[in-house]
N, CA, C and O of each residue as an XYZ file, in Angstrom:
352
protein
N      -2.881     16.234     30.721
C      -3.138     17.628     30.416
C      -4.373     17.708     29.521
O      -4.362     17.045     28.484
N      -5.538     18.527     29.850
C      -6.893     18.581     29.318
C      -6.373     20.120     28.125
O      -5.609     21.080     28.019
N      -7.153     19.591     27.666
C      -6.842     21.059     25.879
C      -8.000     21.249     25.998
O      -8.803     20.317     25.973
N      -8.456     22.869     26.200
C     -10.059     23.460     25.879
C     -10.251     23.106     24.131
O      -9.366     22.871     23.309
N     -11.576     23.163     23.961
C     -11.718     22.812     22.441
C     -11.235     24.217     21.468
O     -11.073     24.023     20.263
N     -11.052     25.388     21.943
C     -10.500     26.646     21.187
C      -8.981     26.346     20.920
O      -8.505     26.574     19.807
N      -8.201     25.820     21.969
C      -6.694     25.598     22.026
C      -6.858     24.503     20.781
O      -6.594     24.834     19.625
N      -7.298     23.226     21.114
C      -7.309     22.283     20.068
C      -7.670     22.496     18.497
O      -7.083     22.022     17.524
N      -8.648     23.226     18.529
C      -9.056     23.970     17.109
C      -7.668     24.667     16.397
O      -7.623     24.726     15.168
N      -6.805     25.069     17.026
C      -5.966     26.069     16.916
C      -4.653     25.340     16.285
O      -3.911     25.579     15.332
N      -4.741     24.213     17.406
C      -3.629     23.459     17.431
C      -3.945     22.071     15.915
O      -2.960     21.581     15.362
N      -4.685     21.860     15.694
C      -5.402     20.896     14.344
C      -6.696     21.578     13.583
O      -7.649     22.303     13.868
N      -6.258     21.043     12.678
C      -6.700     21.317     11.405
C      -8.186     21.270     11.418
O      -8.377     20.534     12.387
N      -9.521     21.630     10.897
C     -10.946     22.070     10.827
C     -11.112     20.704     10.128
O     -10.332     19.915      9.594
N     -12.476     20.743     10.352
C     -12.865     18.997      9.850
C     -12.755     18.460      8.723
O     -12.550     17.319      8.310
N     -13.089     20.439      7.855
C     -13.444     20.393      6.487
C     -11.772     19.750      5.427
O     -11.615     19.041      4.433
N     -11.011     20.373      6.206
C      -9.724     20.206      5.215
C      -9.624     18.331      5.672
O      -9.274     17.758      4.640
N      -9.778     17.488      6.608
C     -10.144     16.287      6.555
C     -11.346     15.695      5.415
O     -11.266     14.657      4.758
N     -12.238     16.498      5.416
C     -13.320     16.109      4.059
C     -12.819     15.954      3.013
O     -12.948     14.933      2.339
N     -11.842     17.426      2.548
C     -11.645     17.742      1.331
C     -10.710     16.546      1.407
O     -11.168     15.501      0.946
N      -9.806     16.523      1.774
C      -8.453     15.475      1.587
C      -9.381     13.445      1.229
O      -9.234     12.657      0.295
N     -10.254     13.374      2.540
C     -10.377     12.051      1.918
C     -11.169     11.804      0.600
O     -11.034     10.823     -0.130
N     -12.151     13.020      0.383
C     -12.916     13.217     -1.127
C     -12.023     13.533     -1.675
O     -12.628     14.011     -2.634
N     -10.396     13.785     -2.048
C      -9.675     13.650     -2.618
C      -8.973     12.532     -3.013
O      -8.560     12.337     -4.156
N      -8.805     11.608     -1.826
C      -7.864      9.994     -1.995
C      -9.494      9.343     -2.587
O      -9.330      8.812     -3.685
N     -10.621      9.292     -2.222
C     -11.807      8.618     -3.014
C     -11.926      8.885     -3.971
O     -12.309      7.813     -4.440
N     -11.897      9.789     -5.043
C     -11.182     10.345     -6.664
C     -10.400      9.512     -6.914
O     -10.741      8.557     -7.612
N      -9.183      9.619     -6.441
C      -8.143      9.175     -6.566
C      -8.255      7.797     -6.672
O      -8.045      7.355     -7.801
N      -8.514      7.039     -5.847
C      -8.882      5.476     -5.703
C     -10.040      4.844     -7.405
O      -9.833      3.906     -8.176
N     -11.151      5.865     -7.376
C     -12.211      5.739     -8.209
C     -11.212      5.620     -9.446
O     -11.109      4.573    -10.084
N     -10.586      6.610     -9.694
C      -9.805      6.888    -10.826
C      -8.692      5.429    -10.956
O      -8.701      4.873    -12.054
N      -7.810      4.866     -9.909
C      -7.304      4.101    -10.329
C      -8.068      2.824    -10.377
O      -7.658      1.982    -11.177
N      -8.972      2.579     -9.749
C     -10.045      1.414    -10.125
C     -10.418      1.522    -11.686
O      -9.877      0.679    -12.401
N     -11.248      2.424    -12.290
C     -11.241      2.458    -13.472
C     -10.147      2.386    -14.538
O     -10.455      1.874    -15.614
N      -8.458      3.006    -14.297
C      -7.502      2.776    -15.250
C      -6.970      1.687    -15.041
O      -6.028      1.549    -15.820
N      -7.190      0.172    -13.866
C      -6.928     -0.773    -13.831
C      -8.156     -1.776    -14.510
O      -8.010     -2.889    -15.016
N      -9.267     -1.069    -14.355
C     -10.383     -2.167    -15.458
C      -9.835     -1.912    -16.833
O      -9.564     -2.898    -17.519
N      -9.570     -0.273    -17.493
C      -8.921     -0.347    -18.855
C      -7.755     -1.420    -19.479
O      -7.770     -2.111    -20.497
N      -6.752     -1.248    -18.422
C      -5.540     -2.313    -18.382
C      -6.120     -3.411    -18.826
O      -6.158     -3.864    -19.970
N      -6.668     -3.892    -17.624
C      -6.990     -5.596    -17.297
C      -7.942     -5.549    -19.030
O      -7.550     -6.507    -19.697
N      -8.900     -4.789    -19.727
C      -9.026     -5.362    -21.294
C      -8.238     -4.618    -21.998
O      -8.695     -4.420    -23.124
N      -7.445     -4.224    -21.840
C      -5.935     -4.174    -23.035
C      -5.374     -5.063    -22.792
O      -4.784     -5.541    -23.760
N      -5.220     -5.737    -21.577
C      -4.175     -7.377    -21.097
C      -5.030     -8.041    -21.920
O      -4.539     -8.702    -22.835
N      -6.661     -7.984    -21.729
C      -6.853     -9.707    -22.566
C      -7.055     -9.492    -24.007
O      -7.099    -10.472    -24.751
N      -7.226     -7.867    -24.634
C      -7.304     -8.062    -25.815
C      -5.905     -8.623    -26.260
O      -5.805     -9.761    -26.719
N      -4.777     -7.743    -26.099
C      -3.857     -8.294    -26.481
C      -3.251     -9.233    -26.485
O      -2.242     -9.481    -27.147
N      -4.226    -10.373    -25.159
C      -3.772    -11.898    -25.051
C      -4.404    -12.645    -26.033
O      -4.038    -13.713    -26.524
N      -5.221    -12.096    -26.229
C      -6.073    -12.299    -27.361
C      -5.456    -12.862    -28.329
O      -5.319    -14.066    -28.543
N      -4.871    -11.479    -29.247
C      -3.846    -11.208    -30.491
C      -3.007    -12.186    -30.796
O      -2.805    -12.903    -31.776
N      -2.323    -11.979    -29.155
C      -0.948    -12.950    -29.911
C      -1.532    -14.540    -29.865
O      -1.008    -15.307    -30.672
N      -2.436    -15.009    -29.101
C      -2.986    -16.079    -29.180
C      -3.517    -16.416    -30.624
O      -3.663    -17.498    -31.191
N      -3.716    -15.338    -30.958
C      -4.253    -15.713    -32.297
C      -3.168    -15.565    -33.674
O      -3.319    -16.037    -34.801
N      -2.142    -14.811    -33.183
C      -0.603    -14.713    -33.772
C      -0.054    -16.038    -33.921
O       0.535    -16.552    -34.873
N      -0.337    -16.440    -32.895
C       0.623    -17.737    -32.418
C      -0.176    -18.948    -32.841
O       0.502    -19.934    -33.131
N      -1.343    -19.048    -32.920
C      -1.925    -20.137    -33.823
C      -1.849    -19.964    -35.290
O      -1.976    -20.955    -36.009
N      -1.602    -18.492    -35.924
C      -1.638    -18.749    -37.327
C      -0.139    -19.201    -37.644
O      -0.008    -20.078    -38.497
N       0.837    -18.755    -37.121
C       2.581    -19.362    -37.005
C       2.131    -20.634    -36.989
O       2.349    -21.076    -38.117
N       1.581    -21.526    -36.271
C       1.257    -22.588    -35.790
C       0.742    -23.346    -37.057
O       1.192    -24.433    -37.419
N      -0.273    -22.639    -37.708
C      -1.149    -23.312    -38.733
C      -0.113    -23.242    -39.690
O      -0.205    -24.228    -40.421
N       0.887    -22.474    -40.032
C       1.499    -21.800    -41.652
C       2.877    -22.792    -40.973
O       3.258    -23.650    -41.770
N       3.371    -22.773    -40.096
C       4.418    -23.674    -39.958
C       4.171    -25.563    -40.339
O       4.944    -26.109    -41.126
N       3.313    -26.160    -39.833
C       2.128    -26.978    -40.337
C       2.556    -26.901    -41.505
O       3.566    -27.295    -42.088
N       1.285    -26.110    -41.884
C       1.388    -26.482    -43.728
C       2.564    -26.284    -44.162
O       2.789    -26.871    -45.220
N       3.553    -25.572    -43.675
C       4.865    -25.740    -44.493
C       5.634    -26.962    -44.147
O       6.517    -27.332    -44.920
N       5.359    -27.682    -42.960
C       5.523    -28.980    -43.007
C       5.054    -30.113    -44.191
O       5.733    -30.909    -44.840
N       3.557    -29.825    -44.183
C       3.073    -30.827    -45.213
C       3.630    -30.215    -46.890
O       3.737    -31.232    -47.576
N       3.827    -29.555    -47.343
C       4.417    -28.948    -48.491
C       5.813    -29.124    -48.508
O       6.292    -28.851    -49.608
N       6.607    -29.478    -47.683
C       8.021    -30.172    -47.617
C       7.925    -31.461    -47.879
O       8.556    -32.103    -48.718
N       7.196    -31.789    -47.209
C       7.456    -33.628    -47.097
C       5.902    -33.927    -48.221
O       5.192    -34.913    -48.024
N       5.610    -32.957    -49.294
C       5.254    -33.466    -50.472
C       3.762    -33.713    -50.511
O       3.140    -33.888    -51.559
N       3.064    -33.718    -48.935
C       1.696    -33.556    -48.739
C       1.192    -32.304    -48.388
O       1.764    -31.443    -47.719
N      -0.555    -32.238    -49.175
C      -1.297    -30.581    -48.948
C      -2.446    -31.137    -48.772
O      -3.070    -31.716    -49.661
N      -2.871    -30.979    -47.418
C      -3.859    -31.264    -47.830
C      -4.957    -32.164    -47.552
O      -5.161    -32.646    -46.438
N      -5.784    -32.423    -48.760
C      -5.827    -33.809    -48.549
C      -5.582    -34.945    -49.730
O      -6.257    -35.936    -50.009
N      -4.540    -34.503    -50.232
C      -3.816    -35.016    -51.292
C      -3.272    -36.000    -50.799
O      -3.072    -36.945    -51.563
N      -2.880    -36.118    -49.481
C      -2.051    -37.574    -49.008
C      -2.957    -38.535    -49.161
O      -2.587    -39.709    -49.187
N      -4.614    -38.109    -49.316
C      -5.412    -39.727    -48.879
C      -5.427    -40.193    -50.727
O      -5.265    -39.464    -51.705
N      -5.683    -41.650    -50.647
C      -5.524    -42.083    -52.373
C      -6.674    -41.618    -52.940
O      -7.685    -41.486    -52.250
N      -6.655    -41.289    -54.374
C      -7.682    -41.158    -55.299
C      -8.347    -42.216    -56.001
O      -8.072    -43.294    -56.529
N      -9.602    -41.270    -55.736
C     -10.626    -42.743    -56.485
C     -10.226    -42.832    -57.233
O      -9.538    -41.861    -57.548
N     -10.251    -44.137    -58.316
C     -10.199    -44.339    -59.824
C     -11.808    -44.366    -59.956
O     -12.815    -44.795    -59.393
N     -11.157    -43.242    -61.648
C     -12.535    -43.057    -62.645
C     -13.141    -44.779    -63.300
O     -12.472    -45.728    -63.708
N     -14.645    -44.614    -63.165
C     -15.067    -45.751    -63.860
C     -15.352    -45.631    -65.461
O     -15.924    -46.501    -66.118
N     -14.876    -44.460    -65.944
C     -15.479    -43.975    -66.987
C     -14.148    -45.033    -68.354
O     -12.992    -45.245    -67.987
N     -14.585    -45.458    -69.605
C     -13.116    -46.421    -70.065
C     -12.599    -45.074    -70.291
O     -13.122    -43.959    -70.280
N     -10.982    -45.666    -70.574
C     -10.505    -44.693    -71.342
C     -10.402    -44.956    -72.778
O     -10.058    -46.089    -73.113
N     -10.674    -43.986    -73.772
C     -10.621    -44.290    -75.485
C      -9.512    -44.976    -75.590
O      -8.942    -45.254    -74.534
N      -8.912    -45.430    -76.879
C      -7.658    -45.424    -77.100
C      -7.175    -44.872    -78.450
O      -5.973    -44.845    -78.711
C-alpha cells in the first residue's frame, strides 16, 4: 500500500519535532558527559584524601610503635662519646 506524502505528513510527526527532540537527548548527553568529568575529580580528589588519611594512620601508628618499644627516632642508633675530659 503506497501513502501520498499529505496522508503521511498527517499520519507522522514534522521533521522539526525530530530536531527539537534529538537537540534535546544532545543537551542531555553534553550535560551528562560533563557531570561525569565532575565525578571522575571528586573520585580522585577524594582518593586522594584518604590516601593521604591512611598514610598519616600509617606514619602515627609507626611512631607509636617506636615510643612503645622505647625507640624515637633516631635515638635507637648509639651516641657518640664526648672527647671533651670530664672535671672532677
Amino acid at each position: 500500500m503506497v501513502v501520498s506524502a499529505e496522508q503521511a505528513a498527517e499520519v507522522f510527526p514534522a521533521v522539526r519535532y525530530f530536531q527539537i527532540h534529538f537537540e534535546f537527548l544532545q543537551e542531555q548527553l553534553q550535560l551528562i558527559a560533563r557531570n561525569q568529568e565532575t565525578l571522575q575529580q571528586q573520585i580522585q580528589q577524594l582518593e586522594a584524601r584518604l590516601s593521604a588519611v591512611g598514610q598519616t594512620e600509617q606514619l602515627s601508628n609507626q611512631s607509636e610503635g617506636l615510643t612503645a618499644s622505647g625507640g624515637a627516632g633516631l635515638s635507637s642508633f648509639p651516641r657518640r662519646q664526648e672527647s671533651r675530659p670530664r672535671s672532677q
